[in-house]
C-alpha positions as CSV (number, residue, x, y, z in Angstrom):
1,X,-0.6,106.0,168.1
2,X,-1.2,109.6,168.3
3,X,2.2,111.2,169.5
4,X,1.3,114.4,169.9
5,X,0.5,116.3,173.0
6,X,-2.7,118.7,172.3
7,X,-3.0,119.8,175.6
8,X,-5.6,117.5,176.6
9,X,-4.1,115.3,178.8
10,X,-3.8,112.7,175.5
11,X,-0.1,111.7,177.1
12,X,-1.0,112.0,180.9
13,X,0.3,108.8,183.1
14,X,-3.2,107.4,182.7
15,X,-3.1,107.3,178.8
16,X,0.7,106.0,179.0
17,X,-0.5,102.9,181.5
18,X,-3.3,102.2,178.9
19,X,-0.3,101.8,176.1
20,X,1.4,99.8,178.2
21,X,-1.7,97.8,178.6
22,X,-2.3,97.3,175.0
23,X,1.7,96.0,174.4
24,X,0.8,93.3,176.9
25,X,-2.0,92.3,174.4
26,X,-0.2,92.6,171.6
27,X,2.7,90.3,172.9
28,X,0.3,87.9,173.8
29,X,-1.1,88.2,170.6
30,X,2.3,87.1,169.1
31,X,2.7,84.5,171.6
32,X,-0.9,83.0,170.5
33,X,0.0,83.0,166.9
34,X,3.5,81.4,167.5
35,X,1.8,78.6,170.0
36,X,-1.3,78.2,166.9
37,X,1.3,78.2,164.2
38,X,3.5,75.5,165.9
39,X,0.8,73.1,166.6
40,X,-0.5,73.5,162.8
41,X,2.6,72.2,161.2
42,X,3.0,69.7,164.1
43,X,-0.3,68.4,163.0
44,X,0.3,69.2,159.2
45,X,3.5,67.3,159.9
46,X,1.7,64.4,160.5
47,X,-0.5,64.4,157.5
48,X,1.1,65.9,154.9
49,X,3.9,63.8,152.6
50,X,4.8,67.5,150.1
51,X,8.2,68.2,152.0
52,X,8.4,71.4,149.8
53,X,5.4,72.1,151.8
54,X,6.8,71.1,154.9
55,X,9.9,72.8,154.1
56,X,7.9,76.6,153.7
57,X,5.8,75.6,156.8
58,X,9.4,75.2,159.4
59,X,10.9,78.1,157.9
60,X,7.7,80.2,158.5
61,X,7.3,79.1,161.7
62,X,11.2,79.3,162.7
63,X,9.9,83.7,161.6
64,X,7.4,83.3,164.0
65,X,9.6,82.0,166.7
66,X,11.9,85.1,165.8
67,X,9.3,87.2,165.8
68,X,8.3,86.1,169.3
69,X,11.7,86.2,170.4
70,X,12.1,89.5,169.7
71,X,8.5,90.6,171.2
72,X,9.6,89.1,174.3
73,X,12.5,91.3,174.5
74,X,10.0,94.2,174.2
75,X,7.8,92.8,176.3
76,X,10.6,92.7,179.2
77,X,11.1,97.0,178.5
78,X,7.0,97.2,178.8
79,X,7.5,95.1,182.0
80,X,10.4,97.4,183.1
81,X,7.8,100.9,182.5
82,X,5.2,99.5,184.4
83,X,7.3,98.7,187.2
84,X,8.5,102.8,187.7
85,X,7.6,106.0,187.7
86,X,7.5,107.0,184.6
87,X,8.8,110.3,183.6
88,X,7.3,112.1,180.6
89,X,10.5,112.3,178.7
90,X,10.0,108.6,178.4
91,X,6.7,108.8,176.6
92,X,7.8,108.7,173.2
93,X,10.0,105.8,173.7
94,X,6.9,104.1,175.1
95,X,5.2,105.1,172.0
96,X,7.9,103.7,169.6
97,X,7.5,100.5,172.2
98,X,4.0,100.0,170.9
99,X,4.5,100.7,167.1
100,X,7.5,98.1,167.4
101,X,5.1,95.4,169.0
102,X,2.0,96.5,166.6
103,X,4.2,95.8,163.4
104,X,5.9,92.4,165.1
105,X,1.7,91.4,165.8
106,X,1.1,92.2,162.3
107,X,3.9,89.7,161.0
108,X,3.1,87.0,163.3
109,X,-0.6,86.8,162.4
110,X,0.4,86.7,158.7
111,X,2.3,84.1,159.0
112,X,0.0,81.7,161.4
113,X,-2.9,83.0,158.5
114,X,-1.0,81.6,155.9
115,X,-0.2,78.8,157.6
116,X,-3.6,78.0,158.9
117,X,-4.4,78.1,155.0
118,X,-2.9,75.1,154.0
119,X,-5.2,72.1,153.7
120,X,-4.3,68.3,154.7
């Protein structure tokens, strides 16, 4: 996200609700990929008889429940902004909010591609 403020209104309240916006996305993002990936190796589970494989699959989706964990915990501060007033001094926390969620997003749908990958 573009932190800095060149004097065209790119960190008005406007532009600070549409961040806020896009962190709701990306948690539900997260959530998406933790709900795909844990009816993958639910299914997988079923059908596959490697438990090496079924092994990697738990651990990567016990991540992606971390991950998601810790999403929702960031999820509950973008709640907690949208519900106030928000003062400008709090921008660049709001921004740090976002990049925080972005690189949890980015994990999670690694992990449910990877696990999506893995054939019956």
């Amino acid at each position: 996200m573009d932190k800095q403020n060149n004097g065209d209104g790119v960190e008005n309240e406007e532009h600070i609700g549409d961040v806020l916006e896009k962190c709701e996305m990306l948690f539900s993002n997260i959530e998406d990929n933790a709900i795909l990936s844990l009816q993958m190796y639910a299914h997988l589970q079923e059908k596959l008889k490697d438990e090496d494989i079924l092994d990697a699959l738990r651990l990567q989706c016990e991540s992606i429940v971390s991950i998601e964990e810790q999403a929702s915990e960031l999820n509950q501060k973008t709640e907690e902004y949208k519900a106030k007033i928000i003062d400008s001094s709090e921008f660049n926390d709001i921004f740090k909010l976002y990049d925080e969620l972005k690189k949890l997003e980015n994990s999670s749908t690694k992990i449910a591609n990877s696990i999506l990958k893995i054939k019956e």
